[in-house]
ZAVEXVO-332475 format. One record per residue: chain; x negated, y negated, z of N, C-alpha, C in turn; residue in three letters; residue number from 1. Coordinates in nm, 2 decimals. Each point is the difference from the previous one (the first is absolute). Last residue first. Layout:
+-------+--------+--------+--------+--------+--------+--------+--------+--------+--------+-----+-----+
! chain !    n.x !    n.y !    n.z !   ca.x !   ca.y !   ca.z !    c.x !    c.y !    c.z ! res !   n !
+-------+--------+--------+--------+--------+--------+--------+--------+--------+--------+-----+-----+
!     A !      X !      Y !      Z !      X !      Y !      Z !      X !      Y !      Z ! ALA ! NUM !
...
+-------+--------+--------+--------+--------+--------+--------+--------+--------+--------+-----+-----+
// end
This chain:
+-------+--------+--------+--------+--------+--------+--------+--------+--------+--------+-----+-----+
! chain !    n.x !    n.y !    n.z !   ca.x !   ca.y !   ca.z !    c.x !    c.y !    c.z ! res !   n !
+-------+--------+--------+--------+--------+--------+--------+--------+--------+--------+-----+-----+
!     A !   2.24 !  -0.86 !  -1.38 !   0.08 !  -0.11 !  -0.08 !  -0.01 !  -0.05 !  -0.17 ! UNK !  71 !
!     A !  -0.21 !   0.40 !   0.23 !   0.13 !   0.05 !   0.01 !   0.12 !  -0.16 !  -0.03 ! UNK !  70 !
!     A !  -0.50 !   0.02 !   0.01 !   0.01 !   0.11 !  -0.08 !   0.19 !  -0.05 !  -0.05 ! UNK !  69 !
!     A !  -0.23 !  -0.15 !   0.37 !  -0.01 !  -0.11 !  -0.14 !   0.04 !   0.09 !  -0.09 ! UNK !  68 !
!     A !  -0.04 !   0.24 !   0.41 !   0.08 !  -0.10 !   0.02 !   0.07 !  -0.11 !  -0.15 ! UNK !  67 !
!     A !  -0.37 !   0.32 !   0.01 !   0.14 !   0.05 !   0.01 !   0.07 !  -0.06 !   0.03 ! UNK !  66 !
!     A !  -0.42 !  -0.19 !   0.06 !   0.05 !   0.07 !  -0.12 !   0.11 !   0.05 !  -0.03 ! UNK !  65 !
!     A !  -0.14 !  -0.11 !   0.43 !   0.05 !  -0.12 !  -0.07 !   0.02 !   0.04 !  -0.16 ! UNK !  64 !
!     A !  -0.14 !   0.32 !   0.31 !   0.15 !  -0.02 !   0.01 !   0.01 !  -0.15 !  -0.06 ! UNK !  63 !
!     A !  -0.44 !   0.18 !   0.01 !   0.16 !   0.12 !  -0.09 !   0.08 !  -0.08 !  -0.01 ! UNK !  62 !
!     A !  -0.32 !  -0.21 !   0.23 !  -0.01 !  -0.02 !  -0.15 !   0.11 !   0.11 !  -0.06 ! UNK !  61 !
!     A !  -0.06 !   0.06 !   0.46 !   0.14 !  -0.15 !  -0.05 !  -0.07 !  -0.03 !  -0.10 ! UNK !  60 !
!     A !  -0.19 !   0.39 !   0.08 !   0.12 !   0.01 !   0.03 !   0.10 !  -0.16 !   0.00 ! UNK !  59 !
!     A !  -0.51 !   0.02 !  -0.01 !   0.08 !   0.04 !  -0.11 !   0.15 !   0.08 !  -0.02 ! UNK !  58 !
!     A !  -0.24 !  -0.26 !   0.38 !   0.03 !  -0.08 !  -0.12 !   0.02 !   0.07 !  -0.10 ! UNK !  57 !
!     A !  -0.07 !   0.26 !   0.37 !   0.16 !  -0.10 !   0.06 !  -0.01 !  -0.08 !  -0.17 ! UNK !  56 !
!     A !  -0.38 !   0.27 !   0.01 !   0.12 !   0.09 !   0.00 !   0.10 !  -0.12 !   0.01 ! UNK !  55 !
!     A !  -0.43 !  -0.17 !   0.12 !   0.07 !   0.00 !  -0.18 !   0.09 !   0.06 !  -0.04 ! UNK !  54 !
!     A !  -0.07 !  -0.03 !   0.46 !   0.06 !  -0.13 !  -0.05 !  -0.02 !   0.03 !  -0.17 ! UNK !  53 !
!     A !  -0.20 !   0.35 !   0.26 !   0.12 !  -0.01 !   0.03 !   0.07 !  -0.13 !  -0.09 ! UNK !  52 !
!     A !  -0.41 !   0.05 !  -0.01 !   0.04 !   0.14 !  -0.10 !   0.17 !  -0.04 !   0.04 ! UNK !  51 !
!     A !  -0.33 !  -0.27 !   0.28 !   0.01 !  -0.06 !  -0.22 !   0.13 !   0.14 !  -0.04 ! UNK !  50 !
!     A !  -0.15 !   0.10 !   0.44 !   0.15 !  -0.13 !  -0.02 !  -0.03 !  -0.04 !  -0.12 ! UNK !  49 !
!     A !  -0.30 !   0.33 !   0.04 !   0.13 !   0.06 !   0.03 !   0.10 !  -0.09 !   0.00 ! UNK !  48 !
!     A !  -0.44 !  -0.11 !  -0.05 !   0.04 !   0.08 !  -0.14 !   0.18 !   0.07 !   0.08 ! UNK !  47 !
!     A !  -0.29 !  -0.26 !   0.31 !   0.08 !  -0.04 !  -0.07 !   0.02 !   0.04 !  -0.15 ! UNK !  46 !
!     A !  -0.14 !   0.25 !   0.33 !   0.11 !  -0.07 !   0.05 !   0.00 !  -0.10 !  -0.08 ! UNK !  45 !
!     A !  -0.35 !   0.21 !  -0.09 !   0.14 !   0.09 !  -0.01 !   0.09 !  -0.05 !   0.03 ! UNK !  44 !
!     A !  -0.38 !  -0.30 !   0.06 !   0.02 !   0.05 !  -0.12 !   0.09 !   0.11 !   0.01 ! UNK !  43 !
!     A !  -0.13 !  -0.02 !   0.38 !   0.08 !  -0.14 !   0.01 !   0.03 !   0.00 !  -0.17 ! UNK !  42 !
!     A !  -0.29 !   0.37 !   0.15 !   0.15 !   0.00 !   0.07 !   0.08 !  -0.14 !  -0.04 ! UNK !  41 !
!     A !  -0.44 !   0.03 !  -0.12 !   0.04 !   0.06 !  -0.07 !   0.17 !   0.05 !   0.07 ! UNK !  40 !
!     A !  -0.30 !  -0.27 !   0.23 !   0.02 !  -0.09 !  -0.14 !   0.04 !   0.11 !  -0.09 ! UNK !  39 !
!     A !  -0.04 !  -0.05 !   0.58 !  -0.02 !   0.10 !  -0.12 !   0.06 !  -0.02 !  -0.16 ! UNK !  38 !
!     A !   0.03 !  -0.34 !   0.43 !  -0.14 !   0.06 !  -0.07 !  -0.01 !   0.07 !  -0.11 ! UNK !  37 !
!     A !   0.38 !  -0.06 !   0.27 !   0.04 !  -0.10 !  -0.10 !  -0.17 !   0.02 !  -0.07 ! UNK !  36 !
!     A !   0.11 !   0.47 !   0.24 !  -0.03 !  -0.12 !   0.05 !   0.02 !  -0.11 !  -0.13 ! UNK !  35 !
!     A !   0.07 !   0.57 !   0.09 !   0.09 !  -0.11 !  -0.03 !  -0.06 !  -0.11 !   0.10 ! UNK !  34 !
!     A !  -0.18 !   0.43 !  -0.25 !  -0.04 !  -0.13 !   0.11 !   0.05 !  -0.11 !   0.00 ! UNK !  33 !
!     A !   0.11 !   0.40 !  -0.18 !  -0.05 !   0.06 !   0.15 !  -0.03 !  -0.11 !   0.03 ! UNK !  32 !
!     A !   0.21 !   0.01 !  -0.44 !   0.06 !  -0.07 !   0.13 !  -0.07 !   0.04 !   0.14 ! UNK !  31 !
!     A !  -0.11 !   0.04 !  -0.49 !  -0.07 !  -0.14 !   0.11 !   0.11 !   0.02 !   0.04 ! UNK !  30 !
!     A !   0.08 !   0.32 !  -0.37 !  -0.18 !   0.04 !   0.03 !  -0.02 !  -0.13 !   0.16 ! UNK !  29 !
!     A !   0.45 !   0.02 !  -0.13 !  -0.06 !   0.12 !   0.05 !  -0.14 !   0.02 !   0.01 ! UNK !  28 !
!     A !   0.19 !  -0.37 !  -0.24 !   0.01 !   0.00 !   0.14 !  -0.02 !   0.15 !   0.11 ! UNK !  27 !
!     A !  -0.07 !  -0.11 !  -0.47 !  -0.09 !  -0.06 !   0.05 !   0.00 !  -0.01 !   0.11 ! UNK !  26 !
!     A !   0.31 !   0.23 !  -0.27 !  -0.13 !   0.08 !   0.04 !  -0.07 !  -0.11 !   0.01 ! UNK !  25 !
!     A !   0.47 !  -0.18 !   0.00 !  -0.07 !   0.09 !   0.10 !  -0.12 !   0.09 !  -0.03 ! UNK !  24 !
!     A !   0.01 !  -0.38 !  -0.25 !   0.00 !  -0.02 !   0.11 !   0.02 !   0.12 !   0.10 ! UNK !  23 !
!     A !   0.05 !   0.08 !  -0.45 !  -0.16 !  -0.03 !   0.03 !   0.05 !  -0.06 !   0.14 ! UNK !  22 !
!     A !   0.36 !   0.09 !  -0.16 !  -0.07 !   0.09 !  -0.03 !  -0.09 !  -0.02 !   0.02 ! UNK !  21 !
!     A !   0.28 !  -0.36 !  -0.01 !   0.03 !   0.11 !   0.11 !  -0.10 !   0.11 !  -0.01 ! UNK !  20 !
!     A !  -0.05 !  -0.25 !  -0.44 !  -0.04 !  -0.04 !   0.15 !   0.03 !   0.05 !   0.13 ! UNK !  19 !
!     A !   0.15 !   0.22 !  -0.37 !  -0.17 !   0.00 !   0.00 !  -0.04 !  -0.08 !   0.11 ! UNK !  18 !
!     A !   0.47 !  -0.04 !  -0.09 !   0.01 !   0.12 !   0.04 !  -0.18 !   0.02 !   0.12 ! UNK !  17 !
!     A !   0.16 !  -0.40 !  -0.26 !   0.04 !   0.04 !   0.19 !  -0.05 !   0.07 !   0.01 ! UNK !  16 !
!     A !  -0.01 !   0.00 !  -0.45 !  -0.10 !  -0.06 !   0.04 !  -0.01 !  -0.04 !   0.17 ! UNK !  15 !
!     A !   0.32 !   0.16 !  -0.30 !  -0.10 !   0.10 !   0.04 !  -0.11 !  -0.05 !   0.07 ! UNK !  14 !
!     A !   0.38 !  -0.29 !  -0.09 !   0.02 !   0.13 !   0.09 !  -0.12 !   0.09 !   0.03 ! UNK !  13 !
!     A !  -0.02 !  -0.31 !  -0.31 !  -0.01 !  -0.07 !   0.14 !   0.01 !   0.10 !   0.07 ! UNK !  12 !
!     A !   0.11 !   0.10 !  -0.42 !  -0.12 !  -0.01 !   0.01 !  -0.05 !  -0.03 !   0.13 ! UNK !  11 !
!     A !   0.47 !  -0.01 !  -0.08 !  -0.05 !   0.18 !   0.01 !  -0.17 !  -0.02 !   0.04 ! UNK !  10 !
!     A !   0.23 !  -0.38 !  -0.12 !   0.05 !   0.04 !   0.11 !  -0.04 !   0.12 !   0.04 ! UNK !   9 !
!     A !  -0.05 !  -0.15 !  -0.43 !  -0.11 !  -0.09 !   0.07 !   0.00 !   0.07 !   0.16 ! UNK !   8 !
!     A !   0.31 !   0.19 !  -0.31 !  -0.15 !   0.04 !   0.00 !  -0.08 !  -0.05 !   0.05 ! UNK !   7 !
!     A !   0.41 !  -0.20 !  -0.02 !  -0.01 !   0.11 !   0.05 !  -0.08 !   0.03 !   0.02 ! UNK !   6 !
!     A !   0.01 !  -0.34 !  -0.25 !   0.02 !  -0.02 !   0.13 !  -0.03 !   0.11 !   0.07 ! UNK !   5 !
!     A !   0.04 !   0.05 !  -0.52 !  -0.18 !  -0.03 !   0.10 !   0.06 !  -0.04 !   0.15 ! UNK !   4 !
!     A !   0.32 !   0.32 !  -0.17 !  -0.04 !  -0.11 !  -0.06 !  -0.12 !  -0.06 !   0.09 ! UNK !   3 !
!     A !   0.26 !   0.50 !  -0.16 !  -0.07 !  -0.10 !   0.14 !  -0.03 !  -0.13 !  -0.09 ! UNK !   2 !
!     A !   0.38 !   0.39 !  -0.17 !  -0.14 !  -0.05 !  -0.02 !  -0.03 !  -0.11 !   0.10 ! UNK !   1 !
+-------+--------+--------+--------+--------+--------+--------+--------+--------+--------+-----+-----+
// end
């Protein structure tokens, strides 16, 4: 059985997931005009580094759980 850590860790996860996920279909509808201008290209780029960095923080939220788990 999961304990709320875990599940928090899973939650986060999905949550990468949706953000990666909206940034690339935001990046396929604005990359023909790749300029720092185009305000819906620069919003995907950064749904992609938020999506990424919440992935990296809920993998060291895993792993500090399991870590405290195991002492």
């Amino acid at each position: 059985m999961k304990n709320d850590g875990l599940k928090a860790s899973e939650m986060l996860r999905w949550f990468a997931w949706i953000a990666i996920g909206i940034g690339s279909l935001l990046l396929i509808g604005s990359v023909s005009d790749f300029s720092s201008s185009n305000l819906p290209l620069m919003v995907s780029i950064g749904f992609l580094i938020a999506g990424v960095n919440i992935f990296v923080l809920s993998t060291a939220f895993r792993l500090l759980i399991i870590r405290t788990e195991e002492n």
